[in-house]
C-alpha positions as CSV (number, residue, x, y, z in Angstrom):
1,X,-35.0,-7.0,-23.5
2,X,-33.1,-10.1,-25.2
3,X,-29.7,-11.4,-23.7
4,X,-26.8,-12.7,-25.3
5,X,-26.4,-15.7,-23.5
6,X,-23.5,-18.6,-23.9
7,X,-24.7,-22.1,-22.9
8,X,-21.9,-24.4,-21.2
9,X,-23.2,-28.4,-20.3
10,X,-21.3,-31.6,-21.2
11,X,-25.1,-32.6,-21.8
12,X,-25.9,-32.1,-25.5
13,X,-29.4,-32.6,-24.4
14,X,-28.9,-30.2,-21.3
15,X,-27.8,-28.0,-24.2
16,X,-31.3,-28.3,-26.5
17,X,-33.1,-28.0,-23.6
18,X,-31.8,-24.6,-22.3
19,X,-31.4,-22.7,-25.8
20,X,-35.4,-24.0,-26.1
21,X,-36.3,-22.8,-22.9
22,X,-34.6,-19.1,-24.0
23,X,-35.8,-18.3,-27.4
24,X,-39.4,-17.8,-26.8
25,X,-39.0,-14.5,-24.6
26,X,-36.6,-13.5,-26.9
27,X,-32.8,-14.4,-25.9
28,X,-29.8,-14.9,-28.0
29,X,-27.8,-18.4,-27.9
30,X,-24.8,-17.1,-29.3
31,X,-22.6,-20.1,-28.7
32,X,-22.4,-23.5,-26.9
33,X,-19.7,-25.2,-25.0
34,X,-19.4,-28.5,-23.6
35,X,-16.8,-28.1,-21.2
36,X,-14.8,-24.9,-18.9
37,X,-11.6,-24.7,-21.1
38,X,-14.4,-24.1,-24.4
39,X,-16.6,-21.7,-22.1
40,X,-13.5,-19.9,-21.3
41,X,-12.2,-19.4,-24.8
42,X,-15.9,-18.5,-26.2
43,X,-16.4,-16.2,-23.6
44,X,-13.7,-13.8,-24.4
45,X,-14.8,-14.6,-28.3
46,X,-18.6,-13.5,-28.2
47,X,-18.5,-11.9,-24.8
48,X,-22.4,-12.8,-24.1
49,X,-24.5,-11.3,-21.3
50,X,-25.5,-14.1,-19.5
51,X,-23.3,-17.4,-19.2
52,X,-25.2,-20.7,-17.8
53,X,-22.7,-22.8,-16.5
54,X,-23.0,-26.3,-15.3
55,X,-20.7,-27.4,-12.7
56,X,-19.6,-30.9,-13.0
57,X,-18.2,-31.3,-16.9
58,X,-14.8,-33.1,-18.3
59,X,-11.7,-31.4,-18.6
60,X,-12.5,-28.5,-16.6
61,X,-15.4,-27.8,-14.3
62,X,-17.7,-25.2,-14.3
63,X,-16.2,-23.8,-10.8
64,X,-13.0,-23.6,-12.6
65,X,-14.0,-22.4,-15.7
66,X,-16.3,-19.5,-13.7
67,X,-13.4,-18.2,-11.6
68,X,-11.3,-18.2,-15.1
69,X,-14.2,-16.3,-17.0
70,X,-14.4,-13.6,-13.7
71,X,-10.6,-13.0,-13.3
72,X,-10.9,-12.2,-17.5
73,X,-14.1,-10.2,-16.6
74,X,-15.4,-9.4,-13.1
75,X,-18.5,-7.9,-14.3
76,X,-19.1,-11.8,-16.0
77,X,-23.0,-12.9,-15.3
78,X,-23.0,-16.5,-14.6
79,X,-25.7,-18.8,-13.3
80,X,-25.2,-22.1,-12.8
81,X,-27.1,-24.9,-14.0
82,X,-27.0,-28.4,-11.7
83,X,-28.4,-31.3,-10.5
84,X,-26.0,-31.6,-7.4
85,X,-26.9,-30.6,-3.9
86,X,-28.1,-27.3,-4.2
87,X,-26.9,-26.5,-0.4
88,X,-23.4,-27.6,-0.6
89,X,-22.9,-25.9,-3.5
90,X,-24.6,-22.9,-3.2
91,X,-21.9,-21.2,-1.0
92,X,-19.3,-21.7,-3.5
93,X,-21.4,-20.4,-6.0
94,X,-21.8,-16.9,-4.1
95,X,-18.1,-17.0,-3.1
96,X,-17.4,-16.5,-6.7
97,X,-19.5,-14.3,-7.4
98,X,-22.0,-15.7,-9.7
99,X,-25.4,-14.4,-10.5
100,X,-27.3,-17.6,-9.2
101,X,-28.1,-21.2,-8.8
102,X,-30.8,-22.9,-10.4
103,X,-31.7,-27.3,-9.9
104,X,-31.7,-28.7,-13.7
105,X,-35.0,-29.7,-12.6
106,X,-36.0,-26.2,-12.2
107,X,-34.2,-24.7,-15.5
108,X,-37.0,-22.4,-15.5
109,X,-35.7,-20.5,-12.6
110,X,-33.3,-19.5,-15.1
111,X,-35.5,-17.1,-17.2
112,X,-36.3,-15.7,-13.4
113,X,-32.7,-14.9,-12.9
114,X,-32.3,-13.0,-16.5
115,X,-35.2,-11.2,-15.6
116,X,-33.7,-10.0,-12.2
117,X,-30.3,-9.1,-14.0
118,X,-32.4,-6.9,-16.1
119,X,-34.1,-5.1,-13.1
120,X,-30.8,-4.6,-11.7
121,X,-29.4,-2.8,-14.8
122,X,-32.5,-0.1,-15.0
């Protein structure tokens, strides 16, 4: 089953990479941020399924941005996306309540994650 999915990276190419890597099975890029304040305010716009979030972005962070988009919507699914150390912020991650953590490294892991949100929902 396709996702809606909102992509957030100050990374343009971060950006390519992650809508390439979820149109073959099928997902929906149905917007692109480059920052927290943007992911905020597209979130409540398209209200996607899936929101990957990097962490460490201008303006406001992904943290930041993820507490924001799950005060507006605590049933928000949001995986982050980084290339920081995966233990220290892993924690913080769950505190939140975000879906997951994937390395940039390992974006793949992302379609993983989708794939056990859909599992979840049957």
């Amino acid at each position: 089953m396709s996702k809606r999915v909102l992509v957030v990276d100050d990374s343009s190419m971060m950006r390519k990479m992650i809508v390439k890597l979820l149109q073959p099975p099928g997902h929906i890029v149905v917007g692109q941020a480059k920052n927290g304040i943007e992911a905020i305010e597209l979130y409540k716009e398209l209200k996607p399924d899936i929101v990957t979030m990097d962490i460490t972005m201008r303006d406001m962070d992904g943290l930041a941005a993820a507490k924001e988009i799950l005060r507006y919507d605590k049933s928000a699914h949001i995986i982050f996306l980084s290339n920081l150390d995966e233990e220290v912020y892993r924690a913080e991650v769950e505190k939140l309540g975000a879906r997951g953590f994937a390395s940039k490294h390992k974006a793949k892991e992302i379609l993983d994650m989708i794939e056990e949100e859909e599992g979840k929902k049957e």
